[in-house]
C-alpha atoms as one frame of an Amber mdcrd trajectory, in Angstrom:
protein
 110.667  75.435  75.286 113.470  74.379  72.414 113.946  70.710  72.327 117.759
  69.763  70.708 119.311  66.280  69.559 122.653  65.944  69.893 123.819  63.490
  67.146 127.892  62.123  67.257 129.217  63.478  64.183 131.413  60.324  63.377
 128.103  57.860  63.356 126.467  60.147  60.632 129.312  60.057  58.636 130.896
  63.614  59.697 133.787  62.862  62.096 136.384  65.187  60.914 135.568  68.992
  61.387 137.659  71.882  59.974 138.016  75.335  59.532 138.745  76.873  56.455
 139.798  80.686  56.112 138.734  82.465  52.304 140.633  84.884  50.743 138.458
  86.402  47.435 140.130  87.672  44.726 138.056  91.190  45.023 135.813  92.806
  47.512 132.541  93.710  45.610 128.748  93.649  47.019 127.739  90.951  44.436
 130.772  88.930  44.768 129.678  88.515  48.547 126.192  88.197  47.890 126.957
  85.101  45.033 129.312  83.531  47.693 126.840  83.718  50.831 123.998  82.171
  48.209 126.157  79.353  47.271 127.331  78.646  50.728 124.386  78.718  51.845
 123.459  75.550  49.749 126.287  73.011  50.723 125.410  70.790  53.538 129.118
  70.208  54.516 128.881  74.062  56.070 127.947  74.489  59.450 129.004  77.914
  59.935 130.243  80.729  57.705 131.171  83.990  58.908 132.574  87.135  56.913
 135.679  88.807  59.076 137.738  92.026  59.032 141.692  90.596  58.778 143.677
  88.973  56.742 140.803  87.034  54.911 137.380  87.481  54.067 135.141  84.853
  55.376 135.742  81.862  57.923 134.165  78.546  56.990 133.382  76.018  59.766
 132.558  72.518  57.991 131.859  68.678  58.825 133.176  66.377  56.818 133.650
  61.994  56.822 137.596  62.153  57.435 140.780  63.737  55.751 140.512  61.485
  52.823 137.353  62.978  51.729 138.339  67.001  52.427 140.278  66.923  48.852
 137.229  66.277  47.135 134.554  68.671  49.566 137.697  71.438  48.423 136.998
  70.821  45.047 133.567  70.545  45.083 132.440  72.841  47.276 135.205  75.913
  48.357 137.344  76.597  45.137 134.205  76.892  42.859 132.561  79.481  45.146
 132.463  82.911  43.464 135.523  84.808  43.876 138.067  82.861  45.871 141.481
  83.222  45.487 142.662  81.390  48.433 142.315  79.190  50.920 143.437  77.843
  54.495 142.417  74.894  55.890 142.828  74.118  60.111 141.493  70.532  60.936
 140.169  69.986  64.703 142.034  67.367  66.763 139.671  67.927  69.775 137.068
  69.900  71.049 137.707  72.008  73.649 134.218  74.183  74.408 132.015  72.898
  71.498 128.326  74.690  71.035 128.979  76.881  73.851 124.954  78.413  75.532
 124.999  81.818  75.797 125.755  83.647  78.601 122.740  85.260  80.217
């Protein structure tokens, strides 16, 4: 038996949640390996998945609001090894958040 909290983002201090889509400048083994390691580390992250597309990996992250998403950019995504680029998609609502699995 699992036992979960459920904490409301906002009243921690992480209301705003966005998605953030990384291009790298190269494709290597160790450039993927140095930017899973230093995601890995940043607390903003929730989620971080590498994808086959138009992009390399897909960063889901919690932040306080807009006003602070300039400096988690800095701070955080442009320093990571290898990026080149960057799109950011903030959430306005949650549709199906942390969906169970189906079994």
């Amino acid at each position: 038996t699992a036992v979960r909290a459920v904490l409301n983002p906002v009243k921690i201090g992480r209301g705003m949640l966005v998605f953030i889509e990384v291009r790298l400048d190269h494709t290597a083994p160790h450039i993927f390996d140095r930017f899973a390691e230093a995601v890995a580390k940043a607390p903003e992250v929730l989620e971080c998945h590498m994808v086959v597309g138009g992009f390399d990996y897909l960063v889901k992250a919690r932040i306080a609001e807009m006003a602070d998403y300039q400096d988690f950019l800095k701070r955080v995504i442009l320093p990571l090894p290898g990026v080149k680029e960057t799109h950011t998609y903030a959430s306005i609502g949650d549709v199906k958040p942390d969906a169970l699995l189906p079994v």
